[in-house]
C-alpha positions in Angstrom: 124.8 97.0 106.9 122.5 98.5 108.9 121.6 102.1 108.5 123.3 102.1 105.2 121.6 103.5 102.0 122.1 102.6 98.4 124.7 103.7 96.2 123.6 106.4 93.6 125.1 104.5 91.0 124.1 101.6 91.9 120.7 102.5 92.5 120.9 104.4 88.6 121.6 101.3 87.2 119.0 99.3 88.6 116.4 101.6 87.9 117.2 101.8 84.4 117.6 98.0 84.0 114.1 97.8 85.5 113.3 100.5 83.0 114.1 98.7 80.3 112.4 95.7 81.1 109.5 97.3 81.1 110.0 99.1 77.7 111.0 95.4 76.0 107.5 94.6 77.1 105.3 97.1 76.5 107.3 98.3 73.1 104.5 97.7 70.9 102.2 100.3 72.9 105.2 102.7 73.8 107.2 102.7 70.5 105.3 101.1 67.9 101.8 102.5 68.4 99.8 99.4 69.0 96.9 98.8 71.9 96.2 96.4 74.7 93.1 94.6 73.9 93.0 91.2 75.7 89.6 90.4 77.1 88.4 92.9 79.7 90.7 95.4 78.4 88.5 96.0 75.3 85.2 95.5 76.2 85.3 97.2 79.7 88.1 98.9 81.0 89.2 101.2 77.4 85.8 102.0 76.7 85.3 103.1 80.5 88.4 105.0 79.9 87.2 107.0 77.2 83.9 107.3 78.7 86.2 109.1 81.8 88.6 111.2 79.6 85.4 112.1 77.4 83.6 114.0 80.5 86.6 114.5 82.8 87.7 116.9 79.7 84.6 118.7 80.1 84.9 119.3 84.0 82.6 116.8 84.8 83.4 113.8 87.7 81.6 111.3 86.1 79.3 109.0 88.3 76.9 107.8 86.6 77.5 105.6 83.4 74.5 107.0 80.6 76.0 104.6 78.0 75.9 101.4 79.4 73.2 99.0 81.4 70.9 101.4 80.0 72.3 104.0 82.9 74.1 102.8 86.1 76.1 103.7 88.8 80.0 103.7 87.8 82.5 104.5 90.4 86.2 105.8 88.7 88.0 106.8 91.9 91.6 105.7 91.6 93.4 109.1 91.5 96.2 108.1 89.2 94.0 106.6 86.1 92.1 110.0 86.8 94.7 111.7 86.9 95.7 110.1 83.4 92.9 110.6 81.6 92.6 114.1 82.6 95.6 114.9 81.1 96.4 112.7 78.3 93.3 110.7 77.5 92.4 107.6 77.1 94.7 106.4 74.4 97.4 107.2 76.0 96.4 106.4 79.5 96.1 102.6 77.7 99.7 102.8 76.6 101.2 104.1 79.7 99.6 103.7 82.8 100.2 99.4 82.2 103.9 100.3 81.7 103.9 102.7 84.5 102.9 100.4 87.3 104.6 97.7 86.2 107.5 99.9 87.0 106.4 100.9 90.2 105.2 97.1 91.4 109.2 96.1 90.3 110.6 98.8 92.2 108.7 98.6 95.4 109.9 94.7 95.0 113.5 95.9 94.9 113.3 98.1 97.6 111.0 96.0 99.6 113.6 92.9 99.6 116.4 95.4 100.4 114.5 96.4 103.5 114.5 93.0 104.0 118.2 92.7 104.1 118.4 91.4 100.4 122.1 92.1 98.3 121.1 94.2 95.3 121.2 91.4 93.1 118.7 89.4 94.9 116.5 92.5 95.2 116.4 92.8 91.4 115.7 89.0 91.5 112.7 89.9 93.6 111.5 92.4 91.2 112.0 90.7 88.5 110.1 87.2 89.9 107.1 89.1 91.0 107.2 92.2 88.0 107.5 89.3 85.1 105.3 86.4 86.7 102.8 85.0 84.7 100.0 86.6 87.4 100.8 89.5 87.2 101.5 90.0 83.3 97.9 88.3 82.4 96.0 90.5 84.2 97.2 93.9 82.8 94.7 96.7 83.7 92.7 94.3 86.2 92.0 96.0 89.4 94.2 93.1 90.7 96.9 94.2 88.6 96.5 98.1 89.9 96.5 97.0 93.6 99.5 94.9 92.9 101.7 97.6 91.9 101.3 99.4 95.5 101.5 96.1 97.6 105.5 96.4 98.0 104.9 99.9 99.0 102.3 99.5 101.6 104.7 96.2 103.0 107.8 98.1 103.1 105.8 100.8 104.5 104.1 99.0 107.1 107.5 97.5 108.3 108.9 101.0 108.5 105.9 102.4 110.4 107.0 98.8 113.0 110.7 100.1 113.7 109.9 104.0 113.8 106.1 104.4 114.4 106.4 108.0 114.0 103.3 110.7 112.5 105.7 110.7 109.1 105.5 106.9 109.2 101.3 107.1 109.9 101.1 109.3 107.0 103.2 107.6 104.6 101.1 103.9 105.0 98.5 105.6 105.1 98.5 107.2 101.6 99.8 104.4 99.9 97.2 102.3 101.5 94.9 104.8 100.4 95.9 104.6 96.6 95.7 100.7 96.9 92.2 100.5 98.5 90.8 103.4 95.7 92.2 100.5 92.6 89.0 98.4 94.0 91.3 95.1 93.8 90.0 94.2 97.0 91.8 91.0 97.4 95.2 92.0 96.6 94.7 94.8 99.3 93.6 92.6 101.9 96.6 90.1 100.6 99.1 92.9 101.4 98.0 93.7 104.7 98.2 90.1 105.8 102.2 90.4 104.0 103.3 93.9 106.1 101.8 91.9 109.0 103.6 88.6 108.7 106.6 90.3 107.7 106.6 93.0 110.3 110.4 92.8 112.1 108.9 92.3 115.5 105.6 91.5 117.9 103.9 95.0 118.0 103.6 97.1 121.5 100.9 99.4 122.5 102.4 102.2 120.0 102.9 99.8 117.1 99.5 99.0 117.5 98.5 102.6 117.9 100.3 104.0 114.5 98.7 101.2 112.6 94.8 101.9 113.9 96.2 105.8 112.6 97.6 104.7 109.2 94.3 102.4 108.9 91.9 105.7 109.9 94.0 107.9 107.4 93.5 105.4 104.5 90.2 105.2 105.2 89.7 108.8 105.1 92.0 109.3 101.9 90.1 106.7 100.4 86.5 107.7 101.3 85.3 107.8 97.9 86.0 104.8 97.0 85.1 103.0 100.2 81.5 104.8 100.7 80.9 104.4 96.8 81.7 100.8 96.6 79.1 100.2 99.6 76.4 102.5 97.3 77.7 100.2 94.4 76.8 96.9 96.3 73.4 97.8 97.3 71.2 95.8 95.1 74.1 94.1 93.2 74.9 90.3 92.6 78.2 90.8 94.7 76.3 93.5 97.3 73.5 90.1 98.1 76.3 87.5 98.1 77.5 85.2 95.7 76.5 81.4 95.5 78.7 78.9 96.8 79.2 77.6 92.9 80.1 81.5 92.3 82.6 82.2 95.2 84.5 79.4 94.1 84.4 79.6 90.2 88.1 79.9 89.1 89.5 77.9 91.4 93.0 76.8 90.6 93.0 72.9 89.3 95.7 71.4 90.4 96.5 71.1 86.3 96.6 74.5 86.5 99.3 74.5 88.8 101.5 72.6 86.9 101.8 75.4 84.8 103.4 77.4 87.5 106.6 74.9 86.9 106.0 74.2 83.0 106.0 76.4 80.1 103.2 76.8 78.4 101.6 73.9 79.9 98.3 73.9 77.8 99.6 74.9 74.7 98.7 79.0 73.3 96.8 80.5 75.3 95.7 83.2 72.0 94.2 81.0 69.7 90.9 81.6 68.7 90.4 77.9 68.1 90.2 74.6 70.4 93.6 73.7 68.2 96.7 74.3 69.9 95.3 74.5 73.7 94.1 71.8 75.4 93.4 73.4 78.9 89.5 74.0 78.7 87.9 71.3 80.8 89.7 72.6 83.9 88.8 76.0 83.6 85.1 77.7 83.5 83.7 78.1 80.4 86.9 76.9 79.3 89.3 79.8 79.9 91.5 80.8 82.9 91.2 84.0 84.8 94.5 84.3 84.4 96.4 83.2 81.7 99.3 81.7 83.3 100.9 81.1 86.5 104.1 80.2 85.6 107.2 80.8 87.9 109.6 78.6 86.8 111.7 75.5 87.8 114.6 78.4 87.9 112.5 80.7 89.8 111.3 77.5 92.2 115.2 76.0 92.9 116.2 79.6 94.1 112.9 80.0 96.3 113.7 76.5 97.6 116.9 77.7 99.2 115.1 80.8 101.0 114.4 79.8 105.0 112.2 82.3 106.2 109.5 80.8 107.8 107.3 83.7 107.2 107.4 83.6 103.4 107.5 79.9 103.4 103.7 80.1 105.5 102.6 82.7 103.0 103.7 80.7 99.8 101.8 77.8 101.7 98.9 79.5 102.2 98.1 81.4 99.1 98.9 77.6 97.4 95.9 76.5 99.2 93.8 79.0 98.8 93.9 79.3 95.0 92.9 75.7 94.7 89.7 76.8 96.2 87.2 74.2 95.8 90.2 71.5 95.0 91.7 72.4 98.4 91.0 72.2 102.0 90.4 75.9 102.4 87.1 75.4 99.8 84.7 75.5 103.1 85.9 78.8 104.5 86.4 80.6 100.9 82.9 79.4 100.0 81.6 81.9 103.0 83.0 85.0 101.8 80.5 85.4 99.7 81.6 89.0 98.5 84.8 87.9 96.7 85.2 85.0 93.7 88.1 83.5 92.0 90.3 81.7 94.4 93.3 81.5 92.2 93.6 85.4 93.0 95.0 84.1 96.3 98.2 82.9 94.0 99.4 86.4 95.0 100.7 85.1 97.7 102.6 82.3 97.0 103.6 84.6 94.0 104.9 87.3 96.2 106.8 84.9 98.6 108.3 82.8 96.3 109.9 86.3 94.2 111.4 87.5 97.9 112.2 83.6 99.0 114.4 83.4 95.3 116.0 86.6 96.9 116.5 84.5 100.4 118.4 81.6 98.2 120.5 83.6 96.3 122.1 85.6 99.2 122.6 82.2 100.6 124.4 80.8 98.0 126.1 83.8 97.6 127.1 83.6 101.5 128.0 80.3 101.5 130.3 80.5 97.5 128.7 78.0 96.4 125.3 75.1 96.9 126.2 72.4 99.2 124.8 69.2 96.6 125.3 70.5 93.3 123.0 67.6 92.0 119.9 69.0 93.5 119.9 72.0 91.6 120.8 70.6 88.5 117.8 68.1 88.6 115.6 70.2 87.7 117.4 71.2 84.2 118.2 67.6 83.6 114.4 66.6 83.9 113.3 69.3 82.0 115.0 68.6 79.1 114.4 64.3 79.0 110.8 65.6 79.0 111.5 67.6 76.1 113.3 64.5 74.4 110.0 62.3 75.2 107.7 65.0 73.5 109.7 64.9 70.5 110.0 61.1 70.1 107.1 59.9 71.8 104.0 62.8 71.6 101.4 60.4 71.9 102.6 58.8 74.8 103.2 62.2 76.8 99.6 63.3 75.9 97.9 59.5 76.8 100.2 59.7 80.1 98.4 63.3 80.4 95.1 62.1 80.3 95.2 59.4 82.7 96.8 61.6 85.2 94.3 64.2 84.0 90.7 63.2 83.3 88.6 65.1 81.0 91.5 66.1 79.0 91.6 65.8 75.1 94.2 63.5 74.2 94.0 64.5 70.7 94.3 68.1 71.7 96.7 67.7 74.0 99.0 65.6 71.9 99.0 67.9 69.0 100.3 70.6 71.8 102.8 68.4 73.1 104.1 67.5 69.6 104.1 71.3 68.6 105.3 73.2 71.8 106.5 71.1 74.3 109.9 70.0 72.7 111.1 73.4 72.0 109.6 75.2 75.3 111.2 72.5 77.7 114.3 72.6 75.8 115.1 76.2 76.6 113.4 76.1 79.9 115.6 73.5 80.3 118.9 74.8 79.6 118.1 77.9 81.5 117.3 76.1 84.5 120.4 73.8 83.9 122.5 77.0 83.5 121.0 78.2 86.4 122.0 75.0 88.5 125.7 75.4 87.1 126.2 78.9 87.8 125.2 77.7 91.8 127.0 75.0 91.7 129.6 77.0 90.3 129.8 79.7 92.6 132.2 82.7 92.6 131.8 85.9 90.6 129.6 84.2 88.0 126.5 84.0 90.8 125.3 87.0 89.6 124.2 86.0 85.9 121.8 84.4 87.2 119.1 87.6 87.9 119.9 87.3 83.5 118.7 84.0 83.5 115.5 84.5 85.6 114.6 87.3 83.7 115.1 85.9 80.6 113.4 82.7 81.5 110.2 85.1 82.5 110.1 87.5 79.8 110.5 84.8 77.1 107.3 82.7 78.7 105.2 85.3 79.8 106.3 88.1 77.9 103.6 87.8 75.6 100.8 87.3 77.8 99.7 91.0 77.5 98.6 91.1 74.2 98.8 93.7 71.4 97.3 94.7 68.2 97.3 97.5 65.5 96.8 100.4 66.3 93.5 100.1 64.5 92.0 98.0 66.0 89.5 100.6 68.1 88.6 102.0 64.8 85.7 101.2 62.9 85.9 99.0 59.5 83.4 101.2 56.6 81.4 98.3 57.1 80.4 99.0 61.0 80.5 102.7 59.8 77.6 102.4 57.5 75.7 100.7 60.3 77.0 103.5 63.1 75.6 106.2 60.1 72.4 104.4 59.6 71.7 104.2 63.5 72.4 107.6 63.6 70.4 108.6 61.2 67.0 106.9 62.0 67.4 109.0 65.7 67.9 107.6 69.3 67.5 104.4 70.2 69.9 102.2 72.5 71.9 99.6 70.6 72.3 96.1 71.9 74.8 93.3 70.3 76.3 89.8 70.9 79.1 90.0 69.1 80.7 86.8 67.6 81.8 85.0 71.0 78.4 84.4 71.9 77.1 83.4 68.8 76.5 79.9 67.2 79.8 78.8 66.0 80.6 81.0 63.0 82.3 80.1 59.8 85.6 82.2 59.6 88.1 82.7 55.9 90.2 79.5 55.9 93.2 82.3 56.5 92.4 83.3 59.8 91.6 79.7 60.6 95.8 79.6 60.2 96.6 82.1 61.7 94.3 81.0 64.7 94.9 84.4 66.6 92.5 85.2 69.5 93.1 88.6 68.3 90.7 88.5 65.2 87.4 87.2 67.8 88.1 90.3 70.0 88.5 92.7 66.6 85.4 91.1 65.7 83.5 91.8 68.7 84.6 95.4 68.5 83.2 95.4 64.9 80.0 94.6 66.2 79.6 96.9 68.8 79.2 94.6 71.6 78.9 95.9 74.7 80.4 98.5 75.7 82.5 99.1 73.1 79.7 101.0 71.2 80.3 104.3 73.8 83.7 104.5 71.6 81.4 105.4 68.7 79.1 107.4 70.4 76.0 105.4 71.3 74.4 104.1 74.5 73.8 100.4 75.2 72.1 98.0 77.8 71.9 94.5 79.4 75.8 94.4 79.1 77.4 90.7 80.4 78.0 91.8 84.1 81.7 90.8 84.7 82.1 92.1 88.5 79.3 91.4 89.8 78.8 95.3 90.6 75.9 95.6 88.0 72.6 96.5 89.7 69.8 94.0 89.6 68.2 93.1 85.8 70.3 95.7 84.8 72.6 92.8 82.8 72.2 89.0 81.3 74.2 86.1 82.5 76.6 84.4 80.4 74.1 81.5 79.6 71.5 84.3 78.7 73.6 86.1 76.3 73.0 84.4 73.2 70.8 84.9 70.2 69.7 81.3 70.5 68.0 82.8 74.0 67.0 86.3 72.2 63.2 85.8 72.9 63.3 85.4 76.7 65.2 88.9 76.9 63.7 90.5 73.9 60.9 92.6 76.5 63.8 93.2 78.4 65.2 94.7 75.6 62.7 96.5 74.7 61.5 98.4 78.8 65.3 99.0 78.3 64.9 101.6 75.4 66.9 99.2 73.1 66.2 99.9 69.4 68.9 98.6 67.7 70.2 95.0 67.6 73.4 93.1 65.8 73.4 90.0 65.5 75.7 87.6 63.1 72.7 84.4 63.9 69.1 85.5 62.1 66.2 86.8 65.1 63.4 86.7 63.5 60.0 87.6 65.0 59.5 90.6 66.3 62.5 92.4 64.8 62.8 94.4 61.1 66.2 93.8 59.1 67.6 97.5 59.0 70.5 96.7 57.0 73.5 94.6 56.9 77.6 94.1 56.8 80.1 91.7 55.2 83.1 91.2 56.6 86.2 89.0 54.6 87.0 87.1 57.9 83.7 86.3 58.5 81.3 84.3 56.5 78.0 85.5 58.2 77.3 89.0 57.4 76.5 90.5 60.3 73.0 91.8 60.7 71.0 94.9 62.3 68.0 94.6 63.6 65.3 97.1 64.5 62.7 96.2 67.1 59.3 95.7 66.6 58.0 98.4 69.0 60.6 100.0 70.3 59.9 102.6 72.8 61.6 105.8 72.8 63.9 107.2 76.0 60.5 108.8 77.5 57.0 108.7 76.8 53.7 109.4 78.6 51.0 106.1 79.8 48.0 107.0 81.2 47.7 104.9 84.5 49.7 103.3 86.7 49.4 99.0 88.2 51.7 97.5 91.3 54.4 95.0 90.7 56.4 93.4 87.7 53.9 91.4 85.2 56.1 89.0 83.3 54.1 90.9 80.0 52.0 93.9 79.6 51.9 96.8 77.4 54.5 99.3 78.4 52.9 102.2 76.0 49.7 102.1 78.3 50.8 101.1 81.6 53.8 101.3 83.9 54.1 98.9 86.6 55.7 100.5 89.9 57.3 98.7 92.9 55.5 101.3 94.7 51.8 103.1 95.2 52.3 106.8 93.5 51.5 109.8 95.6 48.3 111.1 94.3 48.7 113.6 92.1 45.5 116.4 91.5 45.0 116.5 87.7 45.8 120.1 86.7 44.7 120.3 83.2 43.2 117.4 80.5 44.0 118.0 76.6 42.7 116.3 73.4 46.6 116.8 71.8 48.9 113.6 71.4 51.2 113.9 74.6 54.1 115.4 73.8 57.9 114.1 75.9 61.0 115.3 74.7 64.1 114.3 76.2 67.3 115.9 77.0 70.7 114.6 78.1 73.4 117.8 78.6 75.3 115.8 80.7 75.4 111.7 82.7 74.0 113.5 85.6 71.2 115.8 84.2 68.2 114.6 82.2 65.7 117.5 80.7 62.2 116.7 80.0 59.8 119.2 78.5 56.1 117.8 78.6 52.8 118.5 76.7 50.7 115.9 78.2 47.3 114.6 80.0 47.2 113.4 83.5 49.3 110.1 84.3 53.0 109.3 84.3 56.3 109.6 82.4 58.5 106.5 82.3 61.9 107.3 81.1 64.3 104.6 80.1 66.9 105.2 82.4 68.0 102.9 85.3 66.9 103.7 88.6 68.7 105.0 91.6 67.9 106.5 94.9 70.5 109.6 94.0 68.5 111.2 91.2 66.1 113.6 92.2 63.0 115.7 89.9 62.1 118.9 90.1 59.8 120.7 88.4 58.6 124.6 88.1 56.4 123.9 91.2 58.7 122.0 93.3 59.9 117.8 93.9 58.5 115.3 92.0 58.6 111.9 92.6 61.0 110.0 91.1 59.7 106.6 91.2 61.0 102.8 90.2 58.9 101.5 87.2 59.2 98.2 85.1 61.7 96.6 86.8 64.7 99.2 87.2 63.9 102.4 85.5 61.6 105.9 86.1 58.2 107.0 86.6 57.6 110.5 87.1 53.4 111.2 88.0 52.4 114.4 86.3 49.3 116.4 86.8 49.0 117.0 82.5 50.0 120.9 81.2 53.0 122.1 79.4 56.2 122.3 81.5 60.0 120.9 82.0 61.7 119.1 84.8 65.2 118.5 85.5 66.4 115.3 87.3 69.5 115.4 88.6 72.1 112.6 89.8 73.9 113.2 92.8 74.5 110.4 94.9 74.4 110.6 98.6 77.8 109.1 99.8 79.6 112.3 97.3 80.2 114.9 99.5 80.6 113.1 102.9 83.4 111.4 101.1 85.0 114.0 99.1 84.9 116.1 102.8 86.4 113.5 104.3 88.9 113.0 101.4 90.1 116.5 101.8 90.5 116.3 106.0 92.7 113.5 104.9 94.7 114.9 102.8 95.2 118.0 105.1 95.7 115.7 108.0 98.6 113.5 105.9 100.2 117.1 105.2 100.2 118.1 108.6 102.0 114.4 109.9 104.0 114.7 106.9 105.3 118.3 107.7 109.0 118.6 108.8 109.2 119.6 112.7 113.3 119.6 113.4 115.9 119.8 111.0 117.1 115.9 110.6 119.9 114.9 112.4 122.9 113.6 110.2 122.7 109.6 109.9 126.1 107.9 110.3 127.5 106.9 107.0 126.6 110.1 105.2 122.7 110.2 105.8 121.9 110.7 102.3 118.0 110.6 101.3 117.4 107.3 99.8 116.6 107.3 95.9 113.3 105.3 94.4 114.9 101.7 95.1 117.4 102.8 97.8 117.3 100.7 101.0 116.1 102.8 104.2 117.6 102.7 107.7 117.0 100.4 109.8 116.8 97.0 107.5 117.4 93.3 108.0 120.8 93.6 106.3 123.9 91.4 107.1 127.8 91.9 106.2 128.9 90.0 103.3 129.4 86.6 103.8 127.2 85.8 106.5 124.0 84.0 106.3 120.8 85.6 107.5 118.9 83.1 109.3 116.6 84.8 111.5 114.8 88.2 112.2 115.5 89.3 115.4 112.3 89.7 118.1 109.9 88.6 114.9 108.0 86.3 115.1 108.9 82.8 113.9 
């Protein structure tokens, strides 16, 4: 019914049912006080948090990251995390800010798929599909998974802006497109714009096109920050240059991993910390997926498979072919945008059609009673379940049936999986789906059980993708304690670790080896202060594994690199890098001094901390100058610069021992008071063309030495300097944030009093449907969009 908005009760219900799917799965951080942890949630994104909170708290913007990559540019722009930390901290940003968007990407689905002219039930299908897929709930607190959460929004947005392209219409895209760009998940941003423009309800006209260009000048304006910092970011950077061909197209999605889309738990347990019980490594890098699962489900899949829109049917196409990547035809033209990686993010697509294409079906089964061929959709149930039959009685069979269809895959591995989780996950996969089939077959008033069955089909297979732990597992055991104590006490010093992941195979207490939780290598880690979790305890580290590709250049070690088996080809890194302090669980040896040590229960290997042989401090005089990296020299006597220094007029020579002492009141100023001779202080702190030096007497070079820190030439005496960071895109974008924002208010501002709608022209609520939808009368069958394009 065109023009008609939704209930208030309705629209109640629905928001708490969404509600409290979204409690159920985040009640261990909400209501039991546990943490998120899974991969880059606890070695990047919660330490960056508190890192945020710490300084935000202290009325300081931070943009420059002191405590890791031995200093580096670090770009927190996305207004709401901001806004979180500000006020609550970093704890509880990490228990609520998952939650939170989770409940925003389900109720821009529901509203989106009403604007589409979806019944309610199919909307909360929709939500459901795309809030509990396996994509989106195994990459929790990704910039991916932040992006997502606004995609509905800017698509139901950017349709709105086709029917009424009015200044409230510019405005309204253009802030939400705003807040999706300023996440940084690049590729779900551009993946929504190519949605709102498949999906727009007709072929655009000079002011169509007009509005858009307006909402797209807005964003850009709103999101100036992050925009003109994430060009400063690149420059220099792995992803800035371009990755390699092998890079762009690392995580592609194997057509194994597909198969997981319409199986439950396909490889086995994706949380072990062993090889036992997963059998998925050979078609992943380095043996594990970017994301965890893809699974939509065969329930999920027979709904979507009754949806006709040719539009979502394209997009479900096209984001299939694009996430196999290097397995698909698309491999060529991925392969040349060399500023993104991991094709499998491009399952966004055909996860985002197939949740508003499961709407489609349902509305036309519910239009038509009943399914036409009641066999087709029980099928899918019925083969389910004689799969789960042959897994029970004949494992090894499945699994040698596996890898001949599969090559490289353990068929020891895979059979012990089959054996252990196959025959209980397709058996209740199975019944759903065949419940599923009934209730269509079926028809009548029990049609809408079925948004139960989805849901619970989703939550029960990918509800546990986002991890949890204790509540303690942030803190430090007395163990690492000591060690924290005995760095502190010895003085400054970066601290450096690889943590137990990248060490030689370890020898863990036959307990955990039962328990084989993936839990216990990440608490590990922590326990070792692998970077960057050490800024949690206060400290500073460098040559951190560079996950994003964002890191400037030397500033981190590749994954092959990071390993104490390779710890002599990095140890002069380690060392120009101001490192002091090294943790290892595998024995260094040369040119380190055993500080002290740790035992842990889990872990037979005590883990060990190692003090370098000539460790430099965090600034110290030399007394001349040479041009270009030497692959060894003596860093206490000479500083190699990318560039000639200005000559400097010696102002005064002294017989004392040079005196530096070094200051940090804040990430973007550094205090150095000198007693020296003529020649040049190097500080240990990476380089960048936004900090500047100034001394009593005026500028002072700030120049690039040894790779990717400082030299500052000094003319000898007694005096301070002050280098200060302020990068050069700051203001430009923070004025051009603020015209924005003004600009949205004034397009935003009521001009006329509203006329009344027909039908009562009541405001719609969060997941209300607005006027002017593709909606139909009960009982008819929407089969096309009217002037769209087809």
């Amino acid at each position: 019914m065109s023009g008609s908005t939704e209930r208030p009760t309705r629209s109640l219900l629905v928001s708490a049912a969404l509600a409290v799917t979204v409690l159920w799965l985040f009640r261990g951080p909400l209501l039991q006080g546990q943490v998120l942890y899974f991969r880059d949630i606890s070695v990047t994104y919660y330490p960056d948090h508190w890192y945020v909170a710490r300084w935000l708290a202290r009325g300081l913007w931070p943009l420059w990251h002191a405590a890791a990559d031995a200093g580096a540019p670090f770009l927190p722009v996305y207004p709401l995390d901001l806004a979180f930390l500000w006020l609550l901290g970093a704890p509880a940003t990490l228990a609520l800010s998952p939650p939170l968007h989770l409940l925003l990407l389900m109720a821009g689905a529901y509203r989106l798929a009403r604007d589409l002219g979806r019944s309610p039930v199919a909307a909360v299908i929709a939500a459901t599909v795309l809030g509990l897929s396996g994509l989106t709930l195994s990459s929790v607190l990704f910039p991916n998974f932040m992006a997502g959460a606004w995609m509905p929004w800017v698509v139901w947005r950017t349709r709105a802006l086709w029917r009424e392209p009015s200044l409230r219409s510019v405005a309204a895209l253009g802030v939400l497109a705003a807040l999706q760009v300023s996440t940084l998940g690049g590729e779900v941003a551009l993946q929504s714009a190519l949605i709102g423009l498949v999906l727009a309800p007709r072929l655009p006209g000079r002011r169509e096109l007009g509005a858009l260009a307006g909402a797209g000048l807005l964003a850009a304006s709103l999101a100036a920050p992050a925009l003109l910092g994430l060009r400063a970011l690149l420059e220099g950077s792995e992803r800035g240059a371009g990755f390699s061909e092998s890079e762009a197209l690392a995580y592609s999605a194997h057509p194994a991993a597909l198969l997981e889309s319409v199986l439950p738990r396909f490889f086995g347990d994706v949380h072990t910390m062993t090889a036992a019980g997963y059998w998925g490594q050979p078609f992943f890098p380095s043996g594990n997926p970017y994301y965890l699962s893809l699974y939509l489900g065969s329930a999920v899949l027979v709904l979507a498979a009754g949806g006709r829109d040719r539009r979502l049917l394209g997009l479900a196409a096209l984001g299939l072919l694009a996430s196999l990547g290097e397995y698909g035809p698309l491999a060529p033209l991925l392969s040349s945008l060399t500023q993104l990686r991991g094709p499998v993010k491009f399952f966004y697509l055909t996860t985002a059609a197939c949740a508003l294409l499961a709407a489609e079906g349902y509305d036309r089964v519910r239009a038509a009673g009943r399914v036409g061929r009641a066999w087709v959709v029980l099928a899918p149930g019925v083969a389910l379940l004689g799969l789960s039959m042959a897994s029970a009685l004949a494992p090894a069979g499945v699994a040698a049936a596996l890898a001949f269809a599969l090559p490289g895959a353990d068929p020891a591995l895979a059979c012990a999986v089959v054996a252990e989780h196959w025959p209980r996950e397709l058996a209740v996969t199975g019944a759903t789906a065949l419940a599923l089939g009934a209730t269509l077959a079926s028809g009548g008033r029990k049609l809408p059980s079925i948004a139960v069955l989805v849901a619970f089909e989703l939550a029960r297979v990918n509800g546990g993708l986002a991890a949890t732990a204790d509540a303690s597992f942030y803190e430090l055991r007395p163990e690492t304690a000591r060690l924290v104590e005995h760095i502190r006490a010895e003085g400054s010093g970066r601290v450096f670790a690889y943590g137990v992941a990248n060490s030689p195979p370890l020898r863990w207490s036959p307990q955990l080896l039962e328990i084989n939780s993936d839990v216990w290598l990440y608490y590990m880690d922590r326990q070792s202060l692998i970077p960057r979790t050490q800024v949690l305890d206060g400290l500073d580290g460098a040559l951190d594994l560079d996950r994003m590709g964002w890191a400037p250049a030397g500033a981190s070690l590749t994954a092959r690199e990071y390993t104490p088996l390779r710890w002599q080809e990095h140890r002069f890194r380690l060392l120009l890098a101001g490192v002091r302090w090294v943790l290892s669980f595998h024995p260094l040896g040369d040119g380190t001094r055993l500080a002290a040590s740790a035992r842990f229960p889990e872990v037979l290997e005590p883990l060990l901390l190692y003090e370098l042989e000539g460790a430099l401090p965090r600034a110290f005089w030399v007394p001349r100058a040479e041009l270009g990296l030497a692959a060894s020299f003596d860093p206490r006597l000479v500083v190699r610069l990318a560039e000639e220094p200005p000559l400097m007029p010696a102002r005064t020579e002294t017989d004392r021992e040079p005196r530096v002492r070094y200051e940090r009141p804040d990430p973007h100023h550094v205090r150095l008071e000198l007693d020296t001779p003529p020649g040049f202080i190097v500080v240990a702190e990476g380089y960048d063309q936004g900090w500047t030096a100034a001394g009593p007497e005026g500028p002072i070079p700030l120049l690039r030495a040894n790779g990717r820190y400082w030299a500052l030439p000094t003319r000898g005496g007694e005096g301070g300097i002050d280098v200060r960071f302020e990068p050069s895109w700051r203001r430009p974008a923070l004025a051009l944030c603020v015209l924005g924002v003004l600009a949205a208010v004034v397009m935003s501002w009521p001009r006329v009093r509203e006329h009344k709608r027909p039908g009562g022209g009541a405001t719609p609520g969060l997941i209300g449907v607005s006027p002017g939808s593709e909606s139909y009368p009960a009982g008819s069958v929407h089969r096309s969009h009217r002037g769209g394009p087809r």
